[in-house]
N, C-alpha and C positions, 0 to 999 in steps of 0.2 A: 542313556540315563539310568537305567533299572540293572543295566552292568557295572556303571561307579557307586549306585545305590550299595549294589551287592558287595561289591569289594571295600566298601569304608563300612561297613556292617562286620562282612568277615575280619579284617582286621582289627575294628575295637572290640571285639569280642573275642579273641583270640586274648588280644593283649590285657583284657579285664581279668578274663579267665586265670591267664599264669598270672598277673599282680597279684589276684587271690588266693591261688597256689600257692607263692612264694610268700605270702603272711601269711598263712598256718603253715608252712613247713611243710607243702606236701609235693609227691614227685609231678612236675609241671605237663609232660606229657601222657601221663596217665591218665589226669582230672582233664586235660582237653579234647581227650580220643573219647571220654566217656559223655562231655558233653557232648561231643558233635553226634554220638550214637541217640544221645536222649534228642538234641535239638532236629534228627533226621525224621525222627517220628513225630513233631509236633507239626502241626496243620503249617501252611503256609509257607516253611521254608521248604523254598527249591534245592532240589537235587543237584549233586556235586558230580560232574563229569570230566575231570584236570585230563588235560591233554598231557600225553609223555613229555613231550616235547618241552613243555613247559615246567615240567618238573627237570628232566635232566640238563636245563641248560638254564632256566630261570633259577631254581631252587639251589641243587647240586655244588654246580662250584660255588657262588658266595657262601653257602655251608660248609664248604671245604676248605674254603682260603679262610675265613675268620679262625677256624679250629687250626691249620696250620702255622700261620704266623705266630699264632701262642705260643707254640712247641716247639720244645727245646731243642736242636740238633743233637745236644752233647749228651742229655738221656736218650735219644734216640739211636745214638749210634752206641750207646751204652748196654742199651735190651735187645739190638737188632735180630739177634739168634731169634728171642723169643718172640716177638714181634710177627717176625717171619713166619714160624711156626703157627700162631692162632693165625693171622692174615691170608697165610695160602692154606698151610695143611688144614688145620681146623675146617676152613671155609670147603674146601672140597672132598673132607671127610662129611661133615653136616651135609651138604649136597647129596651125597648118593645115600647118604645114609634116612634120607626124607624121602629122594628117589626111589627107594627099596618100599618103602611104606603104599607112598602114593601107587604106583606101578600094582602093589598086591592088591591095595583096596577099590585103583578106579580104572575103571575101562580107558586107559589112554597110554598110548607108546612110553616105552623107558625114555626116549628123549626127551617128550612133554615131562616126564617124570622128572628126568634133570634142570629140567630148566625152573619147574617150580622148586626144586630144593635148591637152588642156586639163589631163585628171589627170598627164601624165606632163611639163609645162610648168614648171611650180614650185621652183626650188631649196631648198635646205632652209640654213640660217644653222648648225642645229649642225655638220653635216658640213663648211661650208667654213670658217666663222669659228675651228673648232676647231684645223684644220690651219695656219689664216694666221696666227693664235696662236703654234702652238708651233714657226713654221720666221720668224717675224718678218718679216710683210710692211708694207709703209708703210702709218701708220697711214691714209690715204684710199681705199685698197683695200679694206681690213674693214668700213671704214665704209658701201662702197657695198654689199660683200656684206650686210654685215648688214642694212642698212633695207630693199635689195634685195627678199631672202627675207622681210621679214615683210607686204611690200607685195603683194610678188605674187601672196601665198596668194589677196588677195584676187579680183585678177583672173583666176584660176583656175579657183577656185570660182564666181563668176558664170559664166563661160566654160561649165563644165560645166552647171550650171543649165539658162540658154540653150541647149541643144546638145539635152537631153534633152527638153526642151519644143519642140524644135522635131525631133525625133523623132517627139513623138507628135500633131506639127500643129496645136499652139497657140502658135507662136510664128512672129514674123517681126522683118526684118531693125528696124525702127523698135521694135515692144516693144523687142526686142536690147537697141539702143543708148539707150533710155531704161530700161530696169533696171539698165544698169551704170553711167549717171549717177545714177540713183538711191541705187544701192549704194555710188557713189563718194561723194557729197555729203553723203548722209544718214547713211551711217556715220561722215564727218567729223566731222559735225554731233552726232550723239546720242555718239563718244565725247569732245567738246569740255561738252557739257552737262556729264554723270557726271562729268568729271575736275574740273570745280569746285564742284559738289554736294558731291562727295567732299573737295574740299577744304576748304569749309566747314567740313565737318562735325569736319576733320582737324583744323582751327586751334583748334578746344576741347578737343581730347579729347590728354592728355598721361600716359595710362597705355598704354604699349609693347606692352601686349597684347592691349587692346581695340584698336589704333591698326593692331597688323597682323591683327586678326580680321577688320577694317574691310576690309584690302587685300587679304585672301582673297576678298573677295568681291567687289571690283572688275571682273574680268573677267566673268563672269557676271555683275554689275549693266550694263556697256555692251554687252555681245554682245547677252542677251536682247533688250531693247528695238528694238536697232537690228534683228533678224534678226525682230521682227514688224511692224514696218514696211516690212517687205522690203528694208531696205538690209542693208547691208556689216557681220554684226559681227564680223569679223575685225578691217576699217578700223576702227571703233568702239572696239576692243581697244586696237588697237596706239594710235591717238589718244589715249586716253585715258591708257595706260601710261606715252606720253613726255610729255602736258603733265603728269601725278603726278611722276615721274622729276626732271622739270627743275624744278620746285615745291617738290619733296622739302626743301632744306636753310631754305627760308622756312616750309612750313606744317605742317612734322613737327618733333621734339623730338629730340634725339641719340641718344639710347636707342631710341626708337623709328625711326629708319633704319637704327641696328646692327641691332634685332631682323627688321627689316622682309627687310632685306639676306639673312642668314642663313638664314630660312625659305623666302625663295625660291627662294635656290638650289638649298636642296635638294630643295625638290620640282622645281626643273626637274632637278634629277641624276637626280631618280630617274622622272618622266615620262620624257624623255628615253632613257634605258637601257631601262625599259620597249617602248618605241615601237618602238627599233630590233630587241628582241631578238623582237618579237609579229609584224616583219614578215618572219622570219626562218623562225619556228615555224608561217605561213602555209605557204610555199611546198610545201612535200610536197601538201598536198591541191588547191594550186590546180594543181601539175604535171599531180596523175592527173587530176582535172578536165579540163584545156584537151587533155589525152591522149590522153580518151576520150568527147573531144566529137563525134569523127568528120569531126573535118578533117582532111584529109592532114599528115602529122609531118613531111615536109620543106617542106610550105609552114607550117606552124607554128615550125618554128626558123628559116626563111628571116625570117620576119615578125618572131622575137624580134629576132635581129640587126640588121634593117633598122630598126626601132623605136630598138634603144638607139642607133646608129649617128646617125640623123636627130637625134633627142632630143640628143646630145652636138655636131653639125656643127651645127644651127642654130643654136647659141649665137655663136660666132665668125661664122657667116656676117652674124650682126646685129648684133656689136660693132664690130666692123670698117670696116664702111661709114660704120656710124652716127659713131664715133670720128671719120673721117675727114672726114665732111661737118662733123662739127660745126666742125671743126677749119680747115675753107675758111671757115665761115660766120664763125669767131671766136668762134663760142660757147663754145671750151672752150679752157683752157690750151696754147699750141703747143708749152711745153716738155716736156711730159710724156712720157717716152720709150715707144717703141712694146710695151715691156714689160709696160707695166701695162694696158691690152688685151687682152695676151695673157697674162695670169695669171687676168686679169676673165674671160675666155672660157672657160678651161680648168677655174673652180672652179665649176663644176655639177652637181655633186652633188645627186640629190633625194632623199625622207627622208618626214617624217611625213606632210605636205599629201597628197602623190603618194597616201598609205595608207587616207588620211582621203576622200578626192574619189572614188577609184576604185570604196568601199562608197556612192555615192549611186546609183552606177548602178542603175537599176531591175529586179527581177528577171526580166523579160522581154527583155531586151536580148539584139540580137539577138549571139550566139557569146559571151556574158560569160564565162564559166571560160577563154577565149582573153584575153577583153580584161584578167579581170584579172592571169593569166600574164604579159603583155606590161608592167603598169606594173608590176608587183615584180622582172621580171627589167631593168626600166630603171635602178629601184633599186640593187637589188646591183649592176649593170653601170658605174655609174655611182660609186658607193663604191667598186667596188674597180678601176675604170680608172683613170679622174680623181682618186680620193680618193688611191692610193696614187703616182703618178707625181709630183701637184701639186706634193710637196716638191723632186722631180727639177729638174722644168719651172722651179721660183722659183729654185732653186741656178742653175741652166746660163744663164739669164738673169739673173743677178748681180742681181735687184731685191731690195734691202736695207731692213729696217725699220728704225725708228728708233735713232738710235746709244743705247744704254744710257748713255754720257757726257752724252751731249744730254739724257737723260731722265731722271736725276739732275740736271743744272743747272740745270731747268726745277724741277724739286721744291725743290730748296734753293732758286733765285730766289725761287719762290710762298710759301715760308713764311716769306722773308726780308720781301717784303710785309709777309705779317698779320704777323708779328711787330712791324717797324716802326709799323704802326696799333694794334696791342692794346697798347704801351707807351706811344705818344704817347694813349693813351684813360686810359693807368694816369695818367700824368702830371695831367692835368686833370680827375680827382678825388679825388686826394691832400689831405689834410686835415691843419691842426695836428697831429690827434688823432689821427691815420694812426699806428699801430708801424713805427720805419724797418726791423723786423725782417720786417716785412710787407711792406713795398713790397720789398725785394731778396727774401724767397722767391718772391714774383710774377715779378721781372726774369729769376732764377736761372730759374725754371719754362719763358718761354714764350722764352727763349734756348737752352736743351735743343734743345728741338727743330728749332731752324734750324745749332748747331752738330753735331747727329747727320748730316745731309744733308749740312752742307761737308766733315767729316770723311772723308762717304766715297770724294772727289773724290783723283783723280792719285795713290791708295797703291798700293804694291805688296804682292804676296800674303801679302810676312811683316810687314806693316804694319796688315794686316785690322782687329786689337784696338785701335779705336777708344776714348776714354775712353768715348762713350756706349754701344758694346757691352760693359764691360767694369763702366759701372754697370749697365746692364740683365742679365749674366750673375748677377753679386753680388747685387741684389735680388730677382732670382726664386730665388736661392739661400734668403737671407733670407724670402722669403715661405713655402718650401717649408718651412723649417724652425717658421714658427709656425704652420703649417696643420696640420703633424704634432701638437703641442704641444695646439692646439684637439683634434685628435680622439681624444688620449687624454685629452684632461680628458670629452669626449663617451661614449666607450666605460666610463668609469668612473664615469658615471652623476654628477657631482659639479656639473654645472648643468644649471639649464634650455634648453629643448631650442628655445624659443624664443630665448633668449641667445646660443646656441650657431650657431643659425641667421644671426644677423643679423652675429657676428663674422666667420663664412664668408663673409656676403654681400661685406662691408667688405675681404676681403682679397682674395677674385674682381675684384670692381670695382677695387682698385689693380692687379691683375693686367693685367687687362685695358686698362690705360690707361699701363702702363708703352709709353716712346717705342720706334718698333722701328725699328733703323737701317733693316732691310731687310724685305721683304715677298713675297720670292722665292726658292724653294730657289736660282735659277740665279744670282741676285745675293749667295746667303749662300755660292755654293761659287767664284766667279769674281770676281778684282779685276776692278771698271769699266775703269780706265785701263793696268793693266802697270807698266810701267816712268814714273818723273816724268824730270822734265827734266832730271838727270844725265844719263843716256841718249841723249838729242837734241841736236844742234849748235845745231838750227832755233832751239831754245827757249832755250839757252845764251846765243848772241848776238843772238837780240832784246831789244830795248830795250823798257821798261815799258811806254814810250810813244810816241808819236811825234808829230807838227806837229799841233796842235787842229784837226780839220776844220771846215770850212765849215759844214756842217750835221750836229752832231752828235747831233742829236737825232730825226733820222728818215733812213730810205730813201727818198733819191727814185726808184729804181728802181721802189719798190712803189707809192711816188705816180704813176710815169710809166703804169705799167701797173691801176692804181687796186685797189692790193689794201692789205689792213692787216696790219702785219708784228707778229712775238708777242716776239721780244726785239732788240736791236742788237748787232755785232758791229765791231771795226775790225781794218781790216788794220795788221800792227807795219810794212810797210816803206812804204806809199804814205799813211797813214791815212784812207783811203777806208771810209765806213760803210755797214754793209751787213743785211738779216736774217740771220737762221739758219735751220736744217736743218726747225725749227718751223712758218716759217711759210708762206704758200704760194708762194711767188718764190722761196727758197734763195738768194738773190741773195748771201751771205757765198762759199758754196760755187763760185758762179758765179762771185766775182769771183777767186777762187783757180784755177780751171780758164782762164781767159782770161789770166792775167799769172802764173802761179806763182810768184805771192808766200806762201809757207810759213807765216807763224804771224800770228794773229787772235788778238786777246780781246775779254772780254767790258766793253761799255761803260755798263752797267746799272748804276744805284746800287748800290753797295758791293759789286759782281763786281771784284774781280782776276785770274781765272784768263785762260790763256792755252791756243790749240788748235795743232797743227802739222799740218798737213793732210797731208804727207809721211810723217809717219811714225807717225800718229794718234794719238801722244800728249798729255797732258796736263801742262799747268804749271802 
């Protein structure tokens, strides 16, 4: 009983914690680590003692698989180079380079040395991806952090493995390097298997419940396997997660990636808040520990700081070169301004891995209550340095995420697509016998939704009430009023309870499938665009159009530079065509910074809007 006590304790307080978080804006594992540090010192709560075990196989993979499925394959294999680069080299430069620290300041072997810089190597994707989130960094920034952190865990953890084994003198530099090809290939490998097993199994099964009982148990069906063959099941996890992820919309059923969606999150909300608030609720006991281990306390804080210090300088010391070689070599984009470098260096934050590696150490290890003081106080140090400046550091460096304009026209462009293909599909199988009352409910239905997205383009803030927020207001008005309706025909006992049930289901389900302009508090409290083209000169006296270009049907910048560009734009005074902000060139952007030529549109089937890049308004 005082064990379920404790764990329905620890969880609503984990999860009050971030809901409080997340209404001021502030980073969610930082405010949890600091409560658990204040709540470890108040009377009465007991000490937190998390078995490894339970961390790397309870915690780990459903943290892993949730953050995988999200991710992209197609940016993935987009950044790989670099990816690869922060995931191994990073991770086992940090390593020795913490190694070299620990080794000078404390009496314990270079290989205890390695193994602690190997736990305190690993970034964590909640802490950074959180904050690049809610301050809107480019979306190829998050992308690198996120694959990043869930890559690294694994280089980490081998790392550490090898470190300990080679502590107790069964290891050498060749095992080394053939366990972490081991771990690297083999964990590819067993979660490439399980991800299509699974998906077999998936393309039959079309009840939403069994379909996400199924994906519960996904990560624990690739970890196990892979982690007794001695490879990687982190890699195996995460592999596994993104080909399911990218699979998702072919070998799952709608309902069942709604439901899928939904559950995951919330157990990563609620792992997640857990994690950070248990490393928090640590810290009191591993203090008096490393306290009163009998090592001198100013060579013990000297070595905290030296530790968090390394731990946070190696990062940039390995972006930076690496950035720049690649950058002689031509392996990497020259335009990429030296900002995004320096946002990539600065968001190192580590987190659960760090929490998870640090309990492998063996109990024998030589000064452990020091080593594991040093990775939690990396931790917090590292949240509340890095975690709370980050937003500073991306402000003062003007690196901007994606325009909110941009990212509504991309959404109305995409549904302006399907829409165009689900009518030209309606069209060719219309029949004598067809009701014409039928084909225009269908036309009326899947036009909804591409006129909800252009609606929302170029209004201004007393122009918000869109017609389709304005049917979606009135219908949930209308739905609320028959739901009441059902539940006093319910309450009065006057049908069945099964009848009664499936009328609910029927109005949930329209509920849930009414079109929703918006899907963001910050897009339902803020127009996209300000003011329209009243406002603007630029927009005023440009012309609709201008001379047909030469090639209006591609960028040859992007061909010159061999990239594939995501929509087309032309300039109104030169008409020179160009990408957008989308793709990877910006070459629209580009060609307005070289000749300030002021207002573009859009050259895409049936776009007419127009941009002014002066005064970033919308036409």
């Amino acid at each position: 009983m005082h064990v379920a006590i404790g764990l329905v304790v620890l969880v609503a307080s984990a999860a009050s914690l971030a809901a409080l978080a997340r209404r001021f804006g502030i980073s969610e594992p930082l405010v949890l680590t600091l409560a658990g540090v204040v709540a470890s010192y108040l009377p009465h709560v007991p000490q937190v003692h998390p078995d490894p075990e339970v961390i790397l196989l309870g915690f780990l993979p459903p943290l892993l698989y949730t953050s995988a499925i999200r991710t992209s394959l197609v940016d993935f294999r987009a950044n790989a180079r670099t990816i690869a680069l922060l995931s191994v080299g990073l991770v086992l430069f940090s390593t020795f380079a913490v190694a070299a620290v620990v080794w000078w300041l404390l009496p314990v072997p270079f290989a205890v040395a390695v193994a602690l810089g190997a736990v305190v190597a690993p970034t964590d994707a909640v802490a950074a991806t959180g904050i690049a989130r809610r301050i809107g960094m480019p979306r190829r920034i998050v992308t690198i952090l996120e694959d990043e952190s869930m890559f690294n865990d694994a280089t980490a953890l081998v790392t550490v493995r090898t470190a300990i084994a080679a502590a107790a003198g069964t290891a050498s530099m060749w095992k080394a390097g053939g366990d972490f090809l081991l771990a690297a290939g083999g964990g590819a490998a067993v979660g490439i298997v399980v991800a299509y097993l699974l998906a077999m199994l998936r393309r039959r099964i079309t009840d939403p419940v069994l379909d996400t009982t199924l994906s519960f148990l996904a990560p624990f069906v690739a970890y196990l396997p892979a982690e007794g063959i001695g490879a990687s099941g982190v890699i195996a996890v995460v592999t596994c997660g993104m080909v399911l992820g990218h699979g998702a919309p072919v070998w799952q059923s709608a309902a069942s990636r709604i439901a899928e969606r939904t559950n995951w999150r919330t157990i990563q909300f609620i792992l997640e808040s857990v994690v950070f608030l248990m490393i928090g609720l640590q810290m009191r006991a591993i203090i008096e520990g490393a306290w009163e281990s009998g090592l001198d306390h100013t060579t013990l804080i000297v070595a905290a700081v030296a530790v968090t210090v390394a731990a946070m300088l190696s990062r940039p010391l390995w972006v930076f070169p690496v950035a720049l070689l690649s950058r002689k070599l031509g392996l990497s984009n020259a335009d990429v301004p030296v900002s995004h470098p320096l946002v990539v260096s600065w968001a190192g934050m580590r987190g659960v891995v760090t929490l998870a590696a640090v309990l492998l150490l063996p109990a024998d290890t030589p000064q452990l209550p020091v080593l594991k003081l040093l990775a939690l106080v990396v931790v917090a140090g590292t949240l509340l340095l890095q975690g709370t400046s980050l937003p500073w550091v991306v402000r003062r460096l003007h690196v901007r995420g994606p325009s909110r304009a941009e990212n509504a026209l991309q959404k109305a462009n995409l549904l302006q697509q399907a829409t165009a293909a689900g009518l030209a599909e309606l069209e060719k199988h219309i029949t004598p016998d067809t009701p014409p009352g039928v084909v225009e409910t269908l036309r009326d239905r899947v036009t909804w939704k591409t006129n909800a997205a252009w609606e929302r383009l170029g209004r201004s803030e007393s122009e918000l009430a869109t017609p389709t927020a304005e049917y979606r207001r009135l219908r949930l008005e209308m739905l609320r009023a028959e739901r009441e309706t059902v539940l006093r025909v319910r309450d009065s006992g006057a049908a069945d309870y099964e009848i009664l049930q499936y009328v609910l289901s029927r109005l949930d389900l329209e509920e849930s499938m009414i079109d929703r302009f918006d899907e963001t508090e910050e897009e339902r409290v803020e127009p996209l665009a300000g003011p329209t083209a009243e406002g603007c000169t630029h927009l005023q006296s440009a012309p609709p159009v201008v001379r047909i270009p030469t090639e209006p049907d591609e960028c040859s910048e992007c061909i010159a530079e061999g990239y594939t560009w995501v929509h087309l734009r032309m300039c109104l005074t030169c008409g020179h065509v160009a990408c957008c902000d989308s793709s990877v060139g910006n070459h629209a952007t580009k060609h307005y910074g070289s000749t300030g030529h002021p207002v573009m549109r859009s050259v895409e089937p049936g776009e007419a809007w127009r941009w002014c890049y002066v005064d970033e308004l919308l036409g």
